[in-house]
Each structure stands twice: as structure tokens, then as C-alpha cells.
C-alpha positions as CSV (number, residue, x, y, z in Angstrom):
1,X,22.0,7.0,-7.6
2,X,19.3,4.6,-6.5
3,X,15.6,5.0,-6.7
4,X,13.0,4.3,-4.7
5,X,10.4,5.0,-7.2
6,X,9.9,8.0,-10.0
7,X,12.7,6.8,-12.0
8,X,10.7,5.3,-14.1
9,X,9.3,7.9,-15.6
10,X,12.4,9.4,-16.4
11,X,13.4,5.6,-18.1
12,X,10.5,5.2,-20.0
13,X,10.8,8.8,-21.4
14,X,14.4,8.2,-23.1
15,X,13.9,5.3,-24.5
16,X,10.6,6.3,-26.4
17,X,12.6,8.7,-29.0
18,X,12.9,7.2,-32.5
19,X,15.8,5.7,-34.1
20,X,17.1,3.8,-36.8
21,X,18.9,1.4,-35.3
22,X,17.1,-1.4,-34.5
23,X,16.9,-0.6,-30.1
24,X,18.3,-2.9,-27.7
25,X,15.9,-4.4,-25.2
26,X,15.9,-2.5,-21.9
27,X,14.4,-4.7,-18.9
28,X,13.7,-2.5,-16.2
29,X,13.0,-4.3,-12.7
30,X,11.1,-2.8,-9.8
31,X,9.4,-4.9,-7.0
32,X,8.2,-3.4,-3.6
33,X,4.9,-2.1,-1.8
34,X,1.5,-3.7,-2.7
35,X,-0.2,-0.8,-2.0
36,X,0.5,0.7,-5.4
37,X,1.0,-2.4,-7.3
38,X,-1.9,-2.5,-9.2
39,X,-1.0,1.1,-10.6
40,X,2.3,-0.1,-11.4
41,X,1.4,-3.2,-13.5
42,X,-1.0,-0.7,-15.6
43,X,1.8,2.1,-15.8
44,X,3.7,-0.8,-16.9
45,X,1.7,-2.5,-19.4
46,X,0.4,1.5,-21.0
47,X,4.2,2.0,-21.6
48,X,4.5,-1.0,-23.4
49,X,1.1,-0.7,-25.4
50,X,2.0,3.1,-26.1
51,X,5.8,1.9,-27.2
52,X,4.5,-0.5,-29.5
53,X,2.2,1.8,-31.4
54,X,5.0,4.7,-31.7
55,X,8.0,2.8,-32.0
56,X,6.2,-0.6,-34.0
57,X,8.2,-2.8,-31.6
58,X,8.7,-2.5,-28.0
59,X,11.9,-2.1,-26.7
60,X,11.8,-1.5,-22.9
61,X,10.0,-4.0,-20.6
62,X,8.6,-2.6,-16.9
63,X,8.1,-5.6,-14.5
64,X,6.8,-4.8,-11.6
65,X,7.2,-7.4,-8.5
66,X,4.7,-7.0,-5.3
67,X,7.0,-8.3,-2.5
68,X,6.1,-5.5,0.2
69,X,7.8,-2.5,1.3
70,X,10.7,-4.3,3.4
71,X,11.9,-6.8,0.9
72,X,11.6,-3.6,-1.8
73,X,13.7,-1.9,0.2
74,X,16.3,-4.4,0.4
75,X,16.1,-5.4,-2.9
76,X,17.3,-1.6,-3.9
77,X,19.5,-1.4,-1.3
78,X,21.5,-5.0,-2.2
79,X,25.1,-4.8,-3.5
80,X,24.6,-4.7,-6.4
81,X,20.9,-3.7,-6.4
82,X,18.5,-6.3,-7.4
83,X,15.9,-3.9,-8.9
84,X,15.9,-0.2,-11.1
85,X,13.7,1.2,-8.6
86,X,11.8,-0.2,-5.9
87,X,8.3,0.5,-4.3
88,X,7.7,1.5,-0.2
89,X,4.5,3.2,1.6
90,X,7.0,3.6,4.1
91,X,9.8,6.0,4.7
92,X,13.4,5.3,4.3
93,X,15.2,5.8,8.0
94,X,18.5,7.9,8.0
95,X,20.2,4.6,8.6
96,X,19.0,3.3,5.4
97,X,20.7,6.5,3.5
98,X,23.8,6.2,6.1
99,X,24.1,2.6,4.7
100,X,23.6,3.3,0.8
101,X,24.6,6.7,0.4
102,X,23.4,7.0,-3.1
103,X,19.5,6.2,-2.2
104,X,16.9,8.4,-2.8
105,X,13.1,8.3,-2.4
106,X,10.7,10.2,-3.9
107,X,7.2,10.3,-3.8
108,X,4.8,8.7,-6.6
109,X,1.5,7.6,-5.2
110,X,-1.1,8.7,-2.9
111,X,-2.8,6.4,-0.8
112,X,-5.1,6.2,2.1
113,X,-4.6,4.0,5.1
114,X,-7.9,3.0,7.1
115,X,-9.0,0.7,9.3
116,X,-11.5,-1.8,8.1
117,X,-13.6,-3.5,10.3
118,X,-16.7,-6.5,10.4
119,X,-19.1,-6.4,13.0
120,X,-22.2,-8.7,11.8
121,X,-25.3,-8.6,13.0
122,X,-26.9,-11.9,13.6
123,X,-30.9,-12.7,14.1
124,X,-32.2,-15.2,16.0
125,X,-32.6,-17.3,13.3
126,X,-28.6,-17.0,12.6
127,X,-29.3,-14.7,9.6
128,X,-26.2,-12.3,9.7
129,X,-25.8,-8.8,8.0
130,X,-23.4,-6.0,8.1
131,X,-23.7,-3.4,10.9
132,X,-24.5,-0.6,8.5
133,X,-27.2,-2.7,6.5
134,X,-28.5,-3.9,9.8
135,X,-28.7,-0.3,11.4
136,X,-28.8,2.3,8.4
137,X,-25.4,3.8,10.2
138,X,-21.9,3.7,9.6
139,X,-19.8,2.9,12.4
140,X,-17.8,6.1,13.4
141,X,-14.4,5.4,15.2
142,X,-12.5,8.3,15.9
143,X,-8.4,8.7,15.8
144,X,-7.9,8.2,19.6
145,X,-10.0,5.8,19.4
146,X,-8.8,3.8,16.8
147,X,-5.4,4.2,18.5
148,X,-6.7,3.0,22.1
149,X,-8.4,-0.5,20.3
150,X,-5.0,-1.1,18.8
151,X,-3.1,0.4,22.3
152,X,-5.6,-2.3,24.3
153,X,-7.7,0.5,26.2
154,X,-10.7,-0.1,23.9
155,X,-11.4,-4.1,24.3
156,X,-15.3,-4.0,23.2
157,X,-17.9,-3.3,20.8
158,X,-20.3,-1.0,23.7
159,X,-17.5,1.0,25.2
160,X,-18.7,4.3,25.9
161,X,-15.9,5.5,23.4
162,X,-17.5,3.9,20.9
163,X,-20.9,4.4,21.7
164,X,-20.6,8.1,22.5
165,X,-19.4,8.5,19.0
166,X,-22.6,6.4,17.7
167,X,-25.8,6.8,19.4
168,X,-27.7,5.7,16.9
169,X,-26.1,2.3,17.1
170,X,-25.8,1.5,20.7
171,X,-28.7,-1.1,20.8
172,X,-26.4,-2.7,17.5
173,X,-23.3,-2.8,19.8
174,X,-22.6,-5.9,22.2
175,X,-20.6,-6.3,24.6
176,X,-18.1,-8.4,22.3
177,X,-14.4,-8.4,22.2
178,X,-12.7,-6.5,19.6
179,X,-10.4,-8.7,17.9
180,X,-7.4,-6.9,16.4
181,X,-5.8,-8.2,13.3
182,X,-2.7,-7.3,11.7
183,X,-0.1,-8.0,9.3
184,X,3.2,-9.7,10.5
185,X,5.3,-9.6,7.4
186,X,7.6,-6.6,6.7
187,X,4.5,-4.3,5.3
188,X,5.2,-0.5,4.9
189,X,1.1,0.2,5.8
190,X,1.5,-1.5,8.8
191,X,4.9,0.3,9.3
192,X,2.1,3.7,8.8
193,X,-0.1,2.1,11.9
194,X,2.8,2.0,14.0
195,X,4.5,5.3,13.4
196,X,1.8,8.1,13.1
């Protein structure tokens, strides 16, 4: 079977038993999500440390590739695979198991997904400062409202949406356009955005 993810675990654990035969290098190779990547390259490099100090030498090396959820999903599902196990914030589709029957996914990391946002506020003199440090509020955006600013119904800072959700900022709040950015690569968090 293939793995999108916990797999590893499971790897690392039988290859950490002692032996006397001298072990044979095992290169396990994951790339995916980069989301999680920066767990992965410590999971990685703690199995390694912890090997070498139980073992003396290390005999399993964990690379970890940050390519994105799409090409992590590829990669796994290539024949033959390119990778052990591969990383994805986003779900496999039943046409992904139709087309590589012996796929499985499992969960392995939690993660939030939120929006981030910059709204300066600029003095006269073209001094500019975050909205909370200019204010002493945090901007409050609501789901349906995050949804209608990336739907197109929300198109600016003072709409009454916004506003109603943040009295005490509505002399902070221009009439500016809300400009949407996004990620066009194949990105599982941007695969989250679209689907919930």
C-alpha cells in the first residue's frame, strides 16, 4: 500500500532495533504539503540524531521535500511511486483511490487555515502603522464574511459587514478596495479555501 503520510512512523520504528550486522542504509523519501514541512524536517532530523545515539551510526535517512500538496500527491501516486510517503493538507478525491487502488491517507498534522490580512494606517505625514497598533482593535471578519470578500459581495474596507462587526474601528476603515490574493500553484490550503 501507499502512504500519504504516518508511515513513517511505522519506518522509523523497525529500523531502530539493534543488530549485529552492520545495517543497510534505508533512504526514505517524502515530499508534499508546506504546511507541515517544517515539522517534518525536525521529525526527520530527531530520528536521525536519536538513531545515532542508540544505534552509534545512522542507518535510515528521512528527506523531506516541500513541493505542495498537488505535486505530493502525484509524486505518490506515480508508477512506480516517486516518494515512501507523501504530504497533503488536502483530501484525496475517490478518483485519486479509483486510479491507485492501493492509496491510503491518514491523518498526521493539525493545522489552522486563516486569512491574513494588511490594512495600514497612513498619517498625514505618510507614517504608516498596522490597523490594530493604530486603533488598539483587532479587525474581526466573520465566516460569511470572509466568504463574500473572496465571493466578490464584500469589495471594501467600510462595508457595513465589516463595520457592523467592528464599531470601534469604523473611523479606521476607508472606503478602499479589498484586494484579494491567492495562491495559483497546486496548494492543498488553497484547495481548503475553495471547498469548505
Amino acid at each position: 500500500a501507499r502512504f500519504v503520510l504516518p508511515v513513517l512512523a511505522l519506518a522509523l520504528a523497525s529500523r531502530s532495533a539493534r543488530s549485529d550486522h552492520p545495517p543497510e542504509r534505508v533512504d526514505l523519501v517524502a515530499a508534499g504539503a508546506s504546511l507541515p514541512n517544517a515539522l517534518y524536517q525536525q521529525a526527520a532530523f530527531s530520528y536521525t540524531f536519536d538513531a545515532a545515539h542508540l544505534n552509534g551510526e545512522t542507518d535510515t535517512v528521512v528527506s523531506y521535500e516541500s513541493v505542495g500538496s498537488t505535486e505530493g500527491k502525484a509524486r505518490i501516486s506515480a508508477s512506480p511511486p516517486a516518494t515512501h510517503f507523501s504530504g497533503s493538507d488536502s483530501v484525496l478525491d475517490l478518483a485519486d483511490y479509483e486510479a491507485v487502488p492501493d492509496l491510503r491517507m491518514y491523518p498526521a498534522v493539525g493545522a489552522g487555515v486563516v486569512p491574513v490580512y494588511n490594512y495600514p494606517v497612513c498619517d498625514q505625514g505618510g507614517v504608516c502603522v498596522p490597523l490594530a497598533a493604530a486603533s488598539g482593535e483587532e479587525l474581526v471578519l466573520s465566516g460569511e464574511v470572509v466568504a463574500r470578500i473572496f465571493l466578490g459581495d464584500i469589495r471594501y474596507w467600510d462595508d457595513a459587514a465589516i463595520t457592523s462587526l467592528n464599531p470601534a474601528l469604523a473611523g479606521h476603515l476607508a472606503h478602499e478596495e479589498i484586494i484579494v490574493v491567492v495562491r495559483t500553484d497546486g496548494s492543498g490550503t488553497s484547495e481548503i479555501w475553495t471547498r469548505a
